[in-house]
N, C-alpha and C positions, 0 to 999 in steps of 0.2 A: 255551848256546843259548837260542833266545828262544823260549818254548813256542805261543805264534802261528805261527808256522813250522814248527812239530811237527806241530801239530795239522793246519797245511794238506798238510804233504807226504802226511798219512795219509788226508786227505780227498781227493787227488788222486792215490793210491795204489800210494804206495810201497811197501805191507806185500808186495803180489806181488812182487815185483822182489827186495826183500829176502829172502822166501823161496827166490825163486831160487837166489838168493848163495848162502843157507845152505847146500846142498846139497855132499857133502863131497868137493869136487874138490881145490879148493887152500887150506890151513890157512888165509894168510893172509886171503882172501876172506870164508871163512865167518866169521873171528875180527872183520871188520872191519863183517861186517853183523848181528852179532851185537851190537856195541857200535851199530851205530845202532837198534838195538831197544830197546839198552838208556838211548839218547838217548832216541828217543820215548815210550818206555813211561813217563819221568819226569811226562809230560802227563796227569793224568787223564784228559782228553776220551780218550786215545788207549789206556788199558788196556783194557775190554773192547771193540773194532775186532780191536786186537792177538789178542786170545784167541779172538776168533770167529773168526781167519783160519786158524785150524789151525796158527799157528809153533810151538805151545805143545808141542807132541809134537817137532819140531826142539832146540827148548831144552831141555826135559829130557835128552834126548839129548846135547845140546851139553854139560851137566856134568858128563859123562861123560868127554871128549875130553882127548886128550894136553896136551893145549896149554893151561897155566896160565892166559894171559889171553882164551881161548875160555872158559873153566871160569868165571871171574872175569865175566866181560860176562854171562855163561845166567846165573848167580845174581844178578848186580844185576837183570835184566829181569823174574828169577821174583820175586822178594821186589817189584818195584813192580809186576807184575800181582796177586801175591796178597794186595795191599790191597785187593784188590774182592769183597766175599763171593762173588759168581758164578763168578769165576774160582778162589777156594779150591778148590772142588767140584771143577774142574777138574783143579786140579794134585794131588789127590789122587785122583781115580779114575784120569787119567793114568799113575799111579805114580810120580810126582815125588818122592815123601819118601824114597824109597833111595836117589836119588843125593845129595839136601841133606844128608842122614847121612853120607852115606859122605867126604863136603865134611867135615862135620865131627870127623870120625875122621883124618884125615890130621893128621901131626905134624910136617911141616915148618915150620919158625917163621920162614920170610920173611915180608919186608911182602906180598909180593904175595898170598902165603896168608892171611895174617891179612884184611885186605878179603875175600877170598873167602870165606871161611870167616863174615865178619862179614855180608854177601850174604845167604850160605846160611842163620845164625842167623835174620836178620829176615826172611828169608822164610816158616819154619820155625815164627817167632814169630808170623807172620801166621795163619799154618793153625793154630795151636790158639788162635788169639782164636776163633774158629767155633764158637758155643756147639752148631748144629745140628750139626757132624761131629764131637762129642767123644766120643761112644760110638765110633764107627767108630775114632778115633783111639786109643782106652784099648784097642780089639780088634787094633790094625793090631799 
C-alpha cells in the first residue's frame, strides 16, 4: 500500500468507520477492519490518530478473539502502535500485556501462529524498550 494514501484515508477519517466495523457483529467484518488498522498503523503519521481514537481498547480485546487471523491483524497493529512511546503507556495501563502473553504461551506451531506470536513478541519488545515504565513492568 502506498503510505500517502494511508495517511490521507486517516486524515479524512476513516479510523470511525473502522471502529464501527470492529464491533463484534460479524467475525469476518471486524477481522477485515482489523487488518486495515493494521495497514494504516504501518504509516507513522497514522499511529498516535490511531491510538487517540479509542481503537486501542477494541484491539487488545481483539487478541483475545477466536479467530486466528483477527488475533494475528490486533497484534501486528499493537506492536506498530507500540513503537510510539505515548502509545507504550497506553498499551500498558490498558492491560494489553495479558493477552501478548498469553499470544505467546500458545503452542500451536502453525505458520499462521508463528507471525502471531512473532506480532505479539515485537510488540512486547516495544514495551520494555520504555526505560520510564520499567519499574512498573519489573512490579507487573
Amino acid at each position: 500500500e502506498f503510505q500517502e494514501n494511508q495517511i490521507r484515508m486517516v486524515e479524512e477519517g476513516i479510523i470511525h468507520h473502522l471502529q464501527y466495523a470492529m464491533l463484534p457483529k460479524f467475525t469476518s467484518v471486524n477481522r477485515e477492519s482489523i487488518r486495515a488498522f493494521a495497514n494504516l498503523s504501518a504509516a507513522k503519521e497514522n499511529i498516535v490518530p490511531i491510538a487517540n481514537s479509542g481503537a486501542l481498547t477494541n484491539l487488545i480485546e481483539a487478541l483475545q478473539s477466536p479467530d486466528a487471523l483477527t488475533r494475528r491483524f490486533a497484534a501486528m497493529t499493537m506492536s506498530n502502535l507500540a513503537s510510539c512511546e505515548q502509545n507504550i503507556y497506553r498499551i500498558f495501563y490498558e492491560h494489553g500485556i495479558v493477552p501478548l502473553i498469553s499470544i505467546l504461551r500458545q503452542v500451536d506451531s502453525s505458520e499462521n501462529d508463528m507471525c502471531l506470536q512473532q506480532h505479539a513478541m515485537a510488540c512486547l519488545a516495544n514495551l520494555t524498550s520504555c526505560h520510564v515504565l520499567q519499574h512498573d513492568l519489573i512490579e507487573f
